[in-house]
MDTraj code that builds the backbone (N, CA, C; nanometers):
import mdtraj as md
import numpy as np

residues = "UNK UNK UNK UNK UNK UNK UNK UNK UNK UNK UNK UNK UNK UNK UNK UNK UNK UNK UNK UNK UNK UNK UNK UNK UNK UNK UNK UNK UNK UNK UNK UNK UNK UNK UNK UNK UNK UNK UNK UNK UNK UNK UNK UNK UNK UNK UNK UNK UNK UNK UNK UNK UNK UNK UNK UNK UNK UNK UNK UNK UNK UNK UNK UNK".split()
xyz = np.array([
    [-0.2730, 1.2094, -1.5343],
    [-0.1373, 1.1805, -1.5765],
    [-0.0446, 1.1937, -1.4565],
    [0.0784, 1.1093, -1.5022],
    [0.1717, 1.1116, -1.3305],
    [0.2746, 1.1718, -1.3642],
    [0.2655, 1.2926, -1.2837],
    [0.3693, 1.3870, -1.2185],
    [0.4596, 1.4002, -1.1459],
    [0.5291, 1.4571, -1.1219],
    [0.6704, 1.4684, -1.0157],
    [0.5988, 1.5393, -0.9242],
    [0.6059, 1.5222, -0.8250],
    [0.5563, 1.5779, -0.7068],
    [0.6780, 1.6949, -0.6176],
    [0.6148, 1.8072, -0.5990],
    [0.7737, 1.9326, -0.5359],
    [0.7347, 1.9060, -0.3982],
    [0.8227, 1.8877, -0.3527],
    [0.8454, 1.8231, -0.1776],
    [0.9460, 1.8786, -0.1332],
    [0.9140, 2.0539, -0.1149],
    [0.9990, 2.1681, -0.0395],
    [1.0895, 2.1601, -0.1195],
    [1.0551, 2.1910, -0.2850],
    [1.1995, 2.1786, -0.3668],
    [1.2534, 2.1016, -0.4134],
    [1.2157, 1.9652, -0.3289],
    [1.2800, 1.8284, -0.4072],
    [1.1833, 1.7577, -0.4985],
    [1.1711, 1.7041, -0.6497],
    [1.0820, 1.6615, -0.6783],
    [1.0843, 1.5511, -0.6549],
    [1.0131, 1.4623, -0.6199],
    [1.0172, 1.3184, -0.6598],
    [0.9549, 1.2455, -0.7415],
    [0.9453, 1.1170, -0.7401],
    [0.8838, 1.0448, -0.8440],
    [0.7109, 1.0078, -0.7981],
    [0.6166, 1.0112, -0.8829],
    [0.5045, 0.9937, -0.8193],
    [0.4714, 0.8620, -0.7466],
    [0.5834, 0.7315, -0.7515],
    [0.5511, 0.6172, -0.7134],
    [0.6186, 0.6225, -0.5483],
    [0.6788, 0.7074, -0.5137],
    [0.7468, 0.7461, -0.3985],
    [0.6396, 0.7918, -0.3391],
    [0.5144, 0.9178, -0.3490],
    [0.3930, 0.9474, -0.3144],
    [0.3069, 0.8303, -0.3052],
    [0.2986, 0.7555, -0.4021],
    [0.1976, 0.6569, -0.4002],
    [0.2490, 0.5267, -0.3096],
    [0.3340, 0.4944, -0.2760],
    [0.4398, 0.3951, -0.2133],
    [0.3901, 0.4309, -0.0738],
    [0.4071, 0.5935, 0.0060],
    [0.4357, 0.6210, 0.0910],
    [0.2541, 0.5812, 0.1460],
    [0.1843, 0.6473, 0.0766],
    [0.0030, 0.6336, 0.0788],
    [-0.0485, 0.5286, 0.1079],
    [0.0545, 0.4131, 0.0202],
    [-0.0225, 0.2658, 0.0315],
    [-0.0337, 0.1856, 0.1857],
    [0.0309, 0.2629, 0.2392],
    [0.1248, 0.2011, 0.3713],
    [-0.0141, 0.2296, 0.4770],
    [-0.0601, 0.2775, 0.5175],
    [-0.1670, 0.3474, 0.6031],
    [-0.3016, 0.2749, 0.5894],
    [-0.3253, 0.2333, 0.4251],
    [-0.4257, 0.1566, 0.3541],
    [-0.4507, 0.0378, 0.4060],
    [-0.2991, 0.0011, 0.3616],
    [-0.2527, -0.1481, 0.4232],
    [-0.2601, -0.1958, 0.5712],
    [-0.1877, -0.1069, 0.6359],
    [-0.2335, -0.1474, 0.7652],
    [-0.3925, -0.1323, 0.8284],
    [-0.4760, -0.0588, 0.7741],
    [-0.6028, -0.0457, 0.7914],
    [-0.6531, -0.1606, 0.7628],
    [-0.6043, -0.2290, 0.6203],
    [-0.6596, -0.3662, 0.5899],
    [-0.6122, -0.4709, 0.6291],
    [-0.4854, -0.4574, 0.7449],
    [-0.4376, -0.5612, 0.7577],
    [-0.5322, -0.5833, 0.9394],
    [-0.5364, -0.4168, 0.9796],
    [-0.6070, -0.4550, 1.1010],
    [-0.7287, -0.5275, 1.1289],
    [-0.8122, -0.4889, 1.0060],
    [-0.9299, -0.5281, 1.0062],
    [-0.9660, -0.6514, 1.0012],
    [-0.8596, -0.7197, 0.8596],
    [-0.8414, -0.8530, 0.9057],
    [-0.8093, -0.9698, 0.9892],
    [-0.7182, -0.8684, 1.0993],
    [-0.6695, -0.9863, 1.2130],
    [-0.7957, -0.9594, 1.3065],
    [-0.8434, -0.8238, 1.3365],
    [-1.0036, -0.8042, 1.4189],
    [-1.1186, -0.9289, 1.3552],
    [-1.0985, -0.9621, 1.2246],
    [-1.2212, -1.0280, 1.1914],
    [-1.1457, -1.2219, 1.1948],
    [-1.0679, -1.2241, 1.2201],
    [-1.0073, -1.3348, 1.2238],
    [-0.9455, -1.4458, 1.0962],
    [-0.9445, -1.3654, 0.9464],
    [-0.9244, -1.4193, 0.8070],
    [-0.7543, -1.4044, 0.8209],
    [-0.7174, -1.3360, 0.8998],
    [-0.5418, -1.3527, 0.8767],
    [-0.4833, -1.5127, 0.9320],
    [-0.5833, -1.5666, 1.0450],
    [-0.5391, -1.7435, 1.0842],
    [-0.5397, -1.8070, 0.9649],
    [-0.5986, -1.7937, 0.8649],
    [-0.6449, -1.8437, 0.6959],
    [-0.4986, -1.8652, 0.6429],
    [-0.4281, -1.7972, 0.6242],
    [-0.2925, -1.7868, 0.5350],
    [-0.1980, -1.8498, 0.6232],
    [-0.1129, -1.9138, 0.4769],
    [-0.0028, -1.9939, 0.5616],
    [0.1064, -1.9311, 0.6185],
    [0.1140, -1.8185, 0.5336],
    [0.2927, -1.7731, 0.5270],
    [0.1804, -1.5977, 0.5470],
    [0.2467, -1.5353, 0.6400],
    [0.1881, -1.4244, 0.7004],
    [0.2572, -1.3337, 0.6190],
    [0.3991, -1.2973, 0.6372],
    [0.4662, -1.2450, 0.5293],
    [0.4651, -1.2185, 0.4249],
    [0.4546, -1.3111, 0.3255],
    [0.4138, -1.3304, 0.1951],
    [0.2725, -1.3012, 0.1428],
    [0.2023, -1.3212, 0.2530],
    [0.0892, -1.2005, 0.2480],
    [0.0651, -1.0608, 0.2584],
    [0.1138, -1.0299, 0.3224],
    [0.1511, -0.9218, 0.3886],
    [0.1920, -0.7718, 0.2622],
    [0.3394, -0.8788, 0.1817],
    [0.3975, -0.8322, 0.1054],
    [0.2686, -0.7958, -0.0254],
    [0.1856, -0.9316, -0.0657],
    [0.1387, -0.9246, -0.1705],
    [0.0104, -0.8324, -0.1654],
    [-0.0349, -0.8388, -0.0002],
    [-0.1401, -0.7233, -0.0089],
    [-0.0637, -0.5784, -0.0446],
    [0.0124, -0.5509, 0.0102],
    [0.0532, -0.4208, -0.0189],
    [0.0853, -0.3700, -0.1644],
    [0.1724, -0.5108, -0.2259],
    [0.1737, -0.4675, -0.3519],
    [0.0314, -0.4455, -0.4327],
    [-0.0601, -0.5252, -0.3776],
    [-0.1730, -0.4902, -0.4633],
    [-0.2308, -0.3353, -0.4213],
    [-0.2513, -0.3189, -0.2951],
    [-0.3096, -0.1813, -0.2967],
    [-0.2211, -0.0985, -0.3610],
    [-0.0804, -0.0742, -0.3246],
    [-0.0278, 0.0144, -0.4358],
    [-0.0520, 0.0308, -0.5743],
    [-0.0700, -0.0836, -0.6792],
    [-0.1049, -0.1064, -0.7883],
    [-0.2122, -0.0670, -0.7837],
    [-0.3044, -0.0888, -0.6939],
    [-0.4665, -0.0140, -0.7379],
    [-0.4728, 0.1207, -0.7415],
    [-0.4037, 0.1781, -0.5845],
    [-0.3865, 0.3170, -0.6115],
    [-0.3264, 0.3665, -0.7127],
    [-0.2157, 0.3421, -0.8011],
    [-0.1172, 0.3642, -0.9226],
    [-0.2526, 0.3749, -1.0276],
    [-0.3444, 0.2917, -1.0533],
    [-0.4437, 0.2717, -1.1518],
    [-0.5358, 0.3308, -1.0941],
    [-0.5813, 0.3660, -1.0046],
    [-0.6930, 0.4499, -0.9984],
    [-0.7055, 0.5855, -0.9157],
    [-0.5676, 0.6513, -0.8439],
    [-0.5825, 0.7737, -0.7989],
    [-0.5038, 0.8630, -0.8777],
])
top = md.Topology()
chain = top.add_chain()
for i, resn in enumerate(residues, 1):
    res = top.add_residue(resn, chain, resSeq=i)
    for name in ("N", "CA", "C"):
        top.add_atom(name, md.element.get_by_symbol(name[0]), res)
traj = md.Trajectory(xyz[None], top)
């Protein structure tokens, strides 16, 4: 179940934790992809970019 997280007193919201997490993921998957050469594939880099992240967040939200 999702909790408020105490952050030296301040609580926050658990999507602020999970937001902050996704970020590290993402760039791991974004490196790997320009190392393997599938990021030349997409038209609009950005718009990728954006939609990978939203998805790992959503996965993490559903499964950590």
């Amino acid at each position: 179940m999702l909790t408020e997280f105490n952050f030296f007193g301040v609580f926050m919201a658990p999507i602020v934790v999970y937001a902050i997490a996704a970020l590290p993921v993402t760039m791991l998957i974004r490196f790997v992809l320009w190392w393997s050469g599938i990021m030349k594939w997409f038209w609009h880099l950005a718009l990728f970019e954006v939609a990978l992240y939203t998805c790992v967040l959503c996965l993490m939200i559903l499964y950590v």
